[in-house]
matplotlib code that plots the C-alpha trace (Angstrom):
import matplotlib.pyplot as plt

x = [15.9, 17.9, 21.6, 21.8, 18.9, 20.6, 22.0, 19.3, 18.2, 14.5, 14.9, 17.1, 16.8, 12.8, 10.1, 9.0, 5.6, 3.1, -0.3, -3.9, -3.9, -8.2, -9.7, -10.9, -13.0, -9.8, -7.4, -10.6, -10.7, -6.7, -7.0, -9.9, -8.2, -4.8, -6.6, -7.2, -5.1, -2.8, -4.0, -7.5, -9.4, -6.9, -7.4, -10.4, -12.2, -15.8, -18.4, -20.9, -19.3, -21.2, -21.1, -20.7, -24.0, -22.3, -23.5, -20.0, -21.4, -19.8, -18.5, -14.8, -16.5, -19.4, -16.4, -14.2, -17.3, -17.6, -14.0, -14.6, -17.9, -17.5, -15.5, -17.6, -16.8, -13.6, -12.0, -10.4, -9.3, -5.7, -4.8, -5.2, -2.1, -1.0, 1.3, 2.6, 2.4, -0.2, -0.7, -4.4, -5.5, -4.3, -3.2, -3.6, -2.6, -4.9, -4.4, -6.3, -6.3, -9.0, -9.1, -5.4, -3.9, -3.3, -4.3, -3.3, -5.2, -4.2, -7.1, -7.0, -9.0, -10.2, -13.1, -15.3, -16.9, -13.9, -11.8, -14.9, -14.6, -11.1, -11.5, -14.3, -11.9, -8.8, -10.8, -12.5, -8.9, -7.1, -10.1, -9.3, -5.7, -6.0, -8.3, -5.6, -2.9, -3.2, 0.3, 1.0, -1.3, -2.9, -6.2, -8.7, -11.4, -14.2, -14.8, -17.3, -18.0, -18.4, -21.6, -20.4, -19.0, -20.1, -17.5, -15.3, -14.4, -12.4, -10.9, -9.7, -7.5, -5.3, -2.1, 1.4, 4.4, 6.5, 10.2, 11.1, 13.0, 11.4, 11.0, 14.1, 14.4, 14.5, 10.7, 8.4, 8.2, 8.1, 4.7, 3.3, 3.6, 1.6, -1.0, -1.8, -1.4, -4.2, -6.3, -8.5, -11.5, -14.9, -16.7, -13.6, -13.6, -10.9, -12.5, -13.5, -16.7, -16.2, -14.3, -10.7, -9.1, -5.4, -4.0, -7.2, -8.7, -11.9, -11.1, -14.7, -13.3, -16.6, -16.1, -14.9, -14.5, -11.0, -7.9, -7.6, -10.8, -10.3, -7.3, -8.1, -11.1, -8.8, -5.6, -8.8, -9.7, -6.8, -5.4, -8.6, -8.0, -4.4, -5.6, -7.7, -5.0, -2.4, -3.8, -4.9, -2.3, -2.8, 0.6, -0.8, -4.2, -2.4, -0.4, -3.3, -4.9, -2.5, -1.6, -5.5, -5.1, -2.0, 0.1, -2.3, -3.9, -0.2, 0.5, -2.2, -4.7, -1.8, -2.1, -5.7, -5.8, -4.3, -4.8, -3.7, -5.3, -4.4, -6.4, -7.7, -5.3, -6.1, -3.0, -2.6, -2.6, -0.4, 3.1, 5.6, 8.5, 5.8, 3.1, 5.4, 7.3, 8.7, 6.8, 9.2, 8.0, 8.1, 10.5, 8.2, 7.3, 3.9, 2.2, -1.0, -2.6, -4.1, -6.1, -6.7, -8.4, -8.6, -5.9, -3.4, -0.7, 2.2, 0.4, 1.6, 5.4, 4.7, 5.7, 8.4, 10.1, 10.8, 14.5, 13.0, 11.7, 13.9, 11.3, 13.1, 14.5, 15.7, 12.6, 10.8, 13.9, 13.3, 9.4, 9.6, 11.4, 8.2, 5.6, 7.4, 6.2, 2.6, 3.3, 4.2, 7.3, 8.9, 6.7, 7.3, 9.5, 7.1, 4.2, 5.9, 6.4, 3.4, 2.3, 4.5, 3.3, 0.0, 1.6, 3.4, 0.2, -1.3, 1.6, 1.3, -2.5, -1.3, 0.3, -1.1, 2.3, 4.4, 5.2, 8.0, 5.8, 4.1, 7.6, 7.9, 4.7, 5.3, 8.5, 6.7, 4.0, 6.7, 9.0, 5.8, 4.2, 7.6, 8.0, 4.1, 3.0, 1.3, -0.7, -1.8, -1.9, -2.9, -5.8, -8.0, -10.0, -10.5, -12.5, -14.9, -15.2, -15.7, -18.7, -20.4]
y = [10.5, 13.3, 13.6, 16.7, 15.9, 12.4, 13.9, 15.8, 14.3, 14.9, 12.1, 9.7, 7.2, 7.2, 4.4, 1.8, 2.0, 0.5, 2.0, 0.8, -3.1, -2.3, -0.3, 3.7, 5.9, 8.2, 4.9, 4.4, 7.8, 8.1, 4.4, 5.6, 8.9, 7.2, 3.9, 6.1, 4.3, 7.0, 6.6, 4.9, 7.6, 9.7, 7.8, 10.2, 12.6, 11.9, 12.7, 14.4, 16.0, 18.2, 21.1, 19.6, 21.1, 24.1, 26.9, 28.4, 30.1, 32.6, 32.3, 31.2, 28.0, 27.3, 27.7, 25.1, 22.7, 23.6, 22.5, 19.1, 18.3, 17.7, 20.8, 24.5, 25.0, 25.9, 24.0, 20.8, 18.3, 16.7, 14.7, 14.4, 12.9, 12.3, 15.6, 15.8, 14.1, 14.3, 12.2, 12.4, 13.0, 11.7, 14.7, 15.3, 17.8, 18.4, 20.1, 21.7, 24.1, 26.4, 29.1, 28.0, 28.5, 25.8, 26.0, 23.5, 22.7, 21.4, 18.4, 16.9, 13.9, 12.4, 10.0, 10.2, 13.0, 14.2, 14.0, 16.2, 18.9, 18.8, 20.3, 22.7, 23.5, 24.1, 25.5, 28.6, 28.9, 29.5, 31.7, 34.4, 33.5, 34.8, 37.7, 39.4, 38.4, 37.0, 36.3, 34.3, 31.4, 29.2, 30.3, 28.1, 27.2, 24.9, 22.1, 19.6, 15.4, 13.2, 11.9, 8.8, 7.8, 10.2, 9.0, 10.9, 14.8, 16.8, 20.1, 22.2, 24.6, 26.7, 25.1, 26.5, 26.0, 25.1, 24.1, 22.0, 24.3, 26.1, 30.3, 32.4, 33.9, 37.4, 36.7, 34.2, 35.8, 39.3, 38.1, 36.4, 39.4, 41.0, 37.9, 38.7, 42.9, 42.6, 39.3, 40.7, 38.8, 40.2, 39.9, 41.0, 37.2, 34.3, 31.3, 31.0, 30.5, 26.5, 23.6, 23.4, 19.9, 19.7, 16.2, 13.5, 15.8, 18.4, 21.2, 22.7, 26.8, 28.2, 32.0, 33.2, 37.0, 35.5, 33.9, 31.9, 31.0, 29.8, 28.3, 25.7, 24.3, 24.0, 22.1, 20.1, 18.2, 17.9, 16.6, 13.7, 12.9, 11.9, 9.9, 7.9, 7.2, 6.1, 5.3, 7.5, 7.4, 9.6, 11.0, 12.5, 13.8, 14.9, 17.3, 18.4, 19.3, 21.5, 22.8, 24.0, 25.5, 26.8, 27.5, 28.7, 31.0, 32.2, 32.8, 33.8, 36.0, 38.6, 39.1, 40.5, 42.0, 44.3, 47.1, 44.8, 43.2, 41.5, 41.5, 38.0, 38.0, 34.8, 32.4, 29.8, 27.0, 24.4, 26.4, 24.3, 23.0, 20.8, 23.4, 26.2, 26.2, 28.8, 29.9, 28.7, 31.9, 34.6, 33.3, 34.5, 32.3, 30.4, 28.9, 26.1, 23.4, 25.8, 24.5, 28.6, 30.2, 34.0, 33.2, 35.4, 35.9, 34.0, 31.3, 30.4, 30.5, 27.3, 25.3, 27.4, 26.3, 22.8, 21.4, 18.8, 21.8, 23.7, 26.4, 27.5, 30.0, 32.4, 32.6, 33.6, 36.2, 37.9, 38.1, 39.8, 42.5, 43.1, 41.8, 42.5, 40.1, 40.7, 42.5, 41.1, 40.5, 38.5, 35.9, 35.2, 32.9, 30.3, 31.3, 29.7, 26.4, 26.6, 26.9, 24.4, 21.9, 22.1, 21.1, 18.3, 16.9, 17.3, 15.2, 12.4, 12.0, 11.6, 8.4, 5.2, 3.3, 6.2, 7.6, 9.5, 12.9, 11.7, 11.5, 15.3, 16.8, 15.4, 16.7, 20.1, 19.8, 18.6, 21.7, 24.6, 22.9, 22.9, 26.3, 27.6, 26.0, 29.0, 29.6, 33.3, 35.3, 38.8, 40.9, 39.7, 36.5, 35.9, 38.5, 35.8, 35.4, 39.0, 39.3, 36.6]
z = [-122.1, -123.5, -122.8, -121.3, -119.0, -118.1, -114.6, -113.1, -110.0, -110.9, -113.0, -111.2, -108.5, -108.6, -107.7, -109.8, -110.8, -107.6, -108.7, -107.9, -109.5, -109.6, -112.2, -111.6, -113.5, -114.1, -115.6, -118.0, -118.9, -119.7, -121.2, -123.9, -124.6, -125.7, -127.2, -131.0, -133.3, -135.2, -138.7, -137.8, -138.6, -140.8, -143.9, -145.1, -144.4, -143.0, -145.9, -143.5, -140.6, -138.3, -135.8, -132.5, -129.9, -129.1, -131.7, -132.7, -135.8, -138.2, -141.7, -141.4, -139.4, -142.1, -144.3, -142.8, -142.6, -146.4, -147.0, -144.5, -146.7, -150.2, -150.7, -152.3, -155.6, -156.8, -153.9, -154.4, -151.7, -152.6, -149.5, -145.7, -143.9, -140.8, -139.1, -135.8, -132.8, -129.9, -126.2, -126.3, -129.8, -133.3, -135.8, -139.2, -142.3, -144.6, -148.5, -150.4, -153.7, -153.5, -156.8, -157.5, -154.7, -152.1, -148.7, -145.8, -142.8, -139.1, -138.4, -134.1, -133.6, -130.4, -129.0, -126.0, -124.0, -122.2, -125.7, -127.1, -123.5, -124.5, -127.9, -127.2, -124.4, -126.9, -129.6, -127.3, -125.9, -128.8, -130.3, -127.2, -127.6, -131.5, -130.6, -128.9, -130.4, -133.9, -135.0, -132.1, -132.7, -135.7, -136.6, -134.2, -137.4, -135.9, -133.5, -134.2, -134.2, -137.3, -138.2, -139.4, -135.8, -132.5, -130.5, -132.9, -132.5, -134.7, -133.6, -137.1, -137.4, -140.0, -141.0, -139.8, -141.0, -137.5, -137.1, -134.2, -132.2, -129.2, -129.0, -128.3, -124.6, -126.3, -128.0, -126.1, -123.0, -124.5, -126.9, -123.6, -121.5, -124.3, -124.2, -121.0, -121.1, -123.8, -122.8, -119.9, -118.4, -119.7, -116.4, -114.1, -112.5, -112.6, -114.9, -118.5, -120.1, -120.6, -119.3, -120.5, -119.9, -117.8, -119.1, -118.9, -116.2, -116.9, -115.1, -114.3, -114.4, -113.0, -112.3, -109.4, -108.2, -106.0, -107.8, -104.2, -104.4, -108.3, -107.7, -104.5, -106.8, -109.9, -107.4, -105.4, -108.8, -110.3, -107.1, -106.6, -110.2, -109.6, -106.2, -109.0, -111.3, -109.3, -105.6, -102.4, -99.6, -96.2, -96.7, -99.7, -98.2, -95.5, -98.0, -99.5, -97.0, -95.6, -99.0, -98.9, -95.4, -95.0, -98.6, -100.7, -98.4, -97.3, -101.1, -102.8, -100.1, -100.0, -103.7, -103.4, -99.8, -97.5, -100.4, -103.4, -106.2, -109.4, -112.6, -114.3, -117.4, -120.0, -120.0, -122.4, -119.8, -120.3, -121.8, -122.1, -124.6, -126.1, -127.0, -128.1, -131.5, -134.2, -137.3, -139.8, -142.2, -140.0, -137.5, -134.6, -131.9, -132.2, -129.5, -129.2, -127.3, -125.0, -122.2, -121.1, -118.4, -116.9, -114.2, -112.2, -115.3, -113.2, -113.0, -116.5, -115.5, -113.4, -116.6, -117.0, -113.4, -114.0, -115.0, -117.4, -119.8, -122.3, -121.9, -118.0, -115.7, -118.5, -119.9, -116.6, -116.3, -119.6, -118.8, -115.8, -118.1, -119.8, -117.1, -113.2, -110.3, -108.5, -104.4, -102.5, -104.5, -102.0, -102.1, -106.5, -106.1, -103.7, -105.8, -109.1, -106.7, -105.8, -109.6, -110.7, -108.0, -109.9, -113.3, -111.9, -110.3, -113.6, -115.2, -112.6, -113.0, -116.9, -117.0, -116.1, -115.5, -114.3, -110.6, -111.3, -111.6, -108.1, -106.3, -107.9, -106.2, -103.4, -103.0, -104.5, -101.2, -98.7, -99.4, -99.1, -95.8, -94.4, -95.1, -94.1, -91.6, -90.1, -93.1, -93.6, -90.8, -92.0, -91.2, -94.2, -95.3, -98.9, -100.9, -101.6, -98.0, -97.6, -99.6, -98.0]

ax = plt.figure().add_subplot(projection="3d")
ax.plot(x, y, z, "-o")
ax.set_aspect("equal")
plt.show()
């Protein structure tokens, strides 16, 4: 644990590990996801890789299959190491010199379907991410699975020179806010056009024309995934259930009645210390790992509201400078609880042998039922319900 972190009481005083002793479909899924041996895989490069089932066609992706098979001429491969570090996937640099000049490449391996959902997932998220703003992510290449072994996927990407430090305050939140002034949702609904994958969890994203709507399926997986991994308790369902009755609908109906509304704006997803870094040629903040949806844009300062990230309050200051809260103001502050709730729960149905991040949402559900326990009570129901 990092010294400066040592005495927050987030991380102190917390239960020992007491999950389910029986095996669930959720442990198996987190247990095959992590069980890729680091260099396994990242000794070479497979001799026939293919375009996984999805048709993502276009020239820059038959190109990067081009470099990945036997390499068009004038290109030469010169080495494929691994780079980084990743939970789920192994990771990879590749080199090459093509007409001279050498060109680098950013290789993510996984196994099984959900690895595979999770890399179609990243891939199409970090395509819209680089459609609107291209200097603010690597350039997503291709996705596909090696013929050699089909429980292998391989997400490629261009290679970027990062340093290990995370975004200034006076730059990250400035290049979000224009993320998500530019990033609109093509069919005016909350979703995306595939599943994106929170942790070991798919998360479905089927389009929805409410954000509250959106938002209840997104917490209701995530939430029975966590259940698998680590146990159901009534304490728990009893949370949920009045999270899903009373605190959502408090703090997120008012956003899109009585008058109001909020556009679906695509957020990177999962924006946090770990997915965030510094272009170490431009000096300009650089962001990846995206697990994106179209999503009410403060839904992405959930991350930003917990003590154990670097990435914190001063960052969700300065981006209010660029990108001011969603009426009813008043209720910003409990919205980012409640959006942080959800990346805690994401973070406890992430480790097998870990119940410090379930001792954190529950303390995230116990402080909003306390506080609404009368739920919403204006005029309107949900514009979903409205149009039925």
């Amino acid at each position: 644990m990092d010294s400066h972190r040592a005495n927050v009481q987030e991380f102190a005083d917390l239960p020992a590990y007491t999950g389910p002793g029986i095996a669930t479909q959720a442990r198996k899924i987190i247990a095959d996801l992590t069980a890729l041996s680091a260099g396994e895989y990242i000794r070479t490069l497979d001799a026939n890789v293919k375009a996984c089932k999805n048709s993502f066609a276009g020239s820059m992706v038959r190109k990067a299959l081009l470099i990945m098979t036997g390499l068009p001429s004038g290109c030469v491969f010169t080495k494929i190491h691994p780079h980084g570090s990743a939970y789920w996937t192994s990771t990879a640099a590749i080199s090459t010199v093509q007409d001279g000049e050498p060109r680098n490449f950013f290789l993510k391996l996984t196994r099984t379907d959900v690895g595979l959902s999770n890399l179609i997932g990243e891939y199409t998220s970090m395509k819209a991410i680089h459609a609107a703003t291209p200097d603010f992510s690597p350039v997503p290449l291709a996705v596909g699975t090696y013929a050699a072994n089909p429980d292998i996927h391989f997400y490629l990407a261009s290679y970027v020179d990062m340093t290990d430090e995370v975004p200034e305050v006076d730059q990250l939140p400035a290049k979000l806010a224009e993320l998500h002034s530019k990033a609109l949702s093509p069919n005016g609904k909350f979703g995306f056009s595939v599943p994106t994958n929170m942790g070991a969890c798919v998360q479905p994203n089927e389009w929805t024309s409410s954000w509250e709507e959106c938002f209840n399926r997104l917490i209701s997986v995530q939430f029975e995934f966590e259940q698998e991994v680590h146990g159901h308790t009534d304490e728990m369902r009893g949370l949920h259930r009045a999270m899903l009755d009373k605190v959502i609908p408090r703090l997120l109906r008012p956003l899109e009645t009585e008058g109001r509304s909020i556009q679906p704006r695509f957020v990177h997803g999962d924006l946090w210390d770990g997915n965030a870094s510094v272009d170490a040629t431009t000096d300009q903040p650089i962001i990846f790992d995206a697990s994106g949806m179209y999503a009410h844009n403060e839904y992405e300062l959930g991350a930003w509201n917990l003590p154990r990230h670097k990435i914190y309050r001063a960052y969700i200051q300065e981006y209010q400078r660029h990108f001011p809260p969603s009426a009813p103001e008043e209720d910003f502050e409990d919205r980012l609880m409640l959006y942080r709730y959800r990346f805690n729960l994401t973070s406890s149905g992430s480790y097998l042998d870990n119940m410090r991040f379930r001792a954190l949402t529950i303390d995230d559900m116990k402080y909003l039922t306390t506080k609404y326990t009368d739920g919403y009570q204006g005029p309107e129901q949900t514009k979903a319900g409205a149009e039925s």
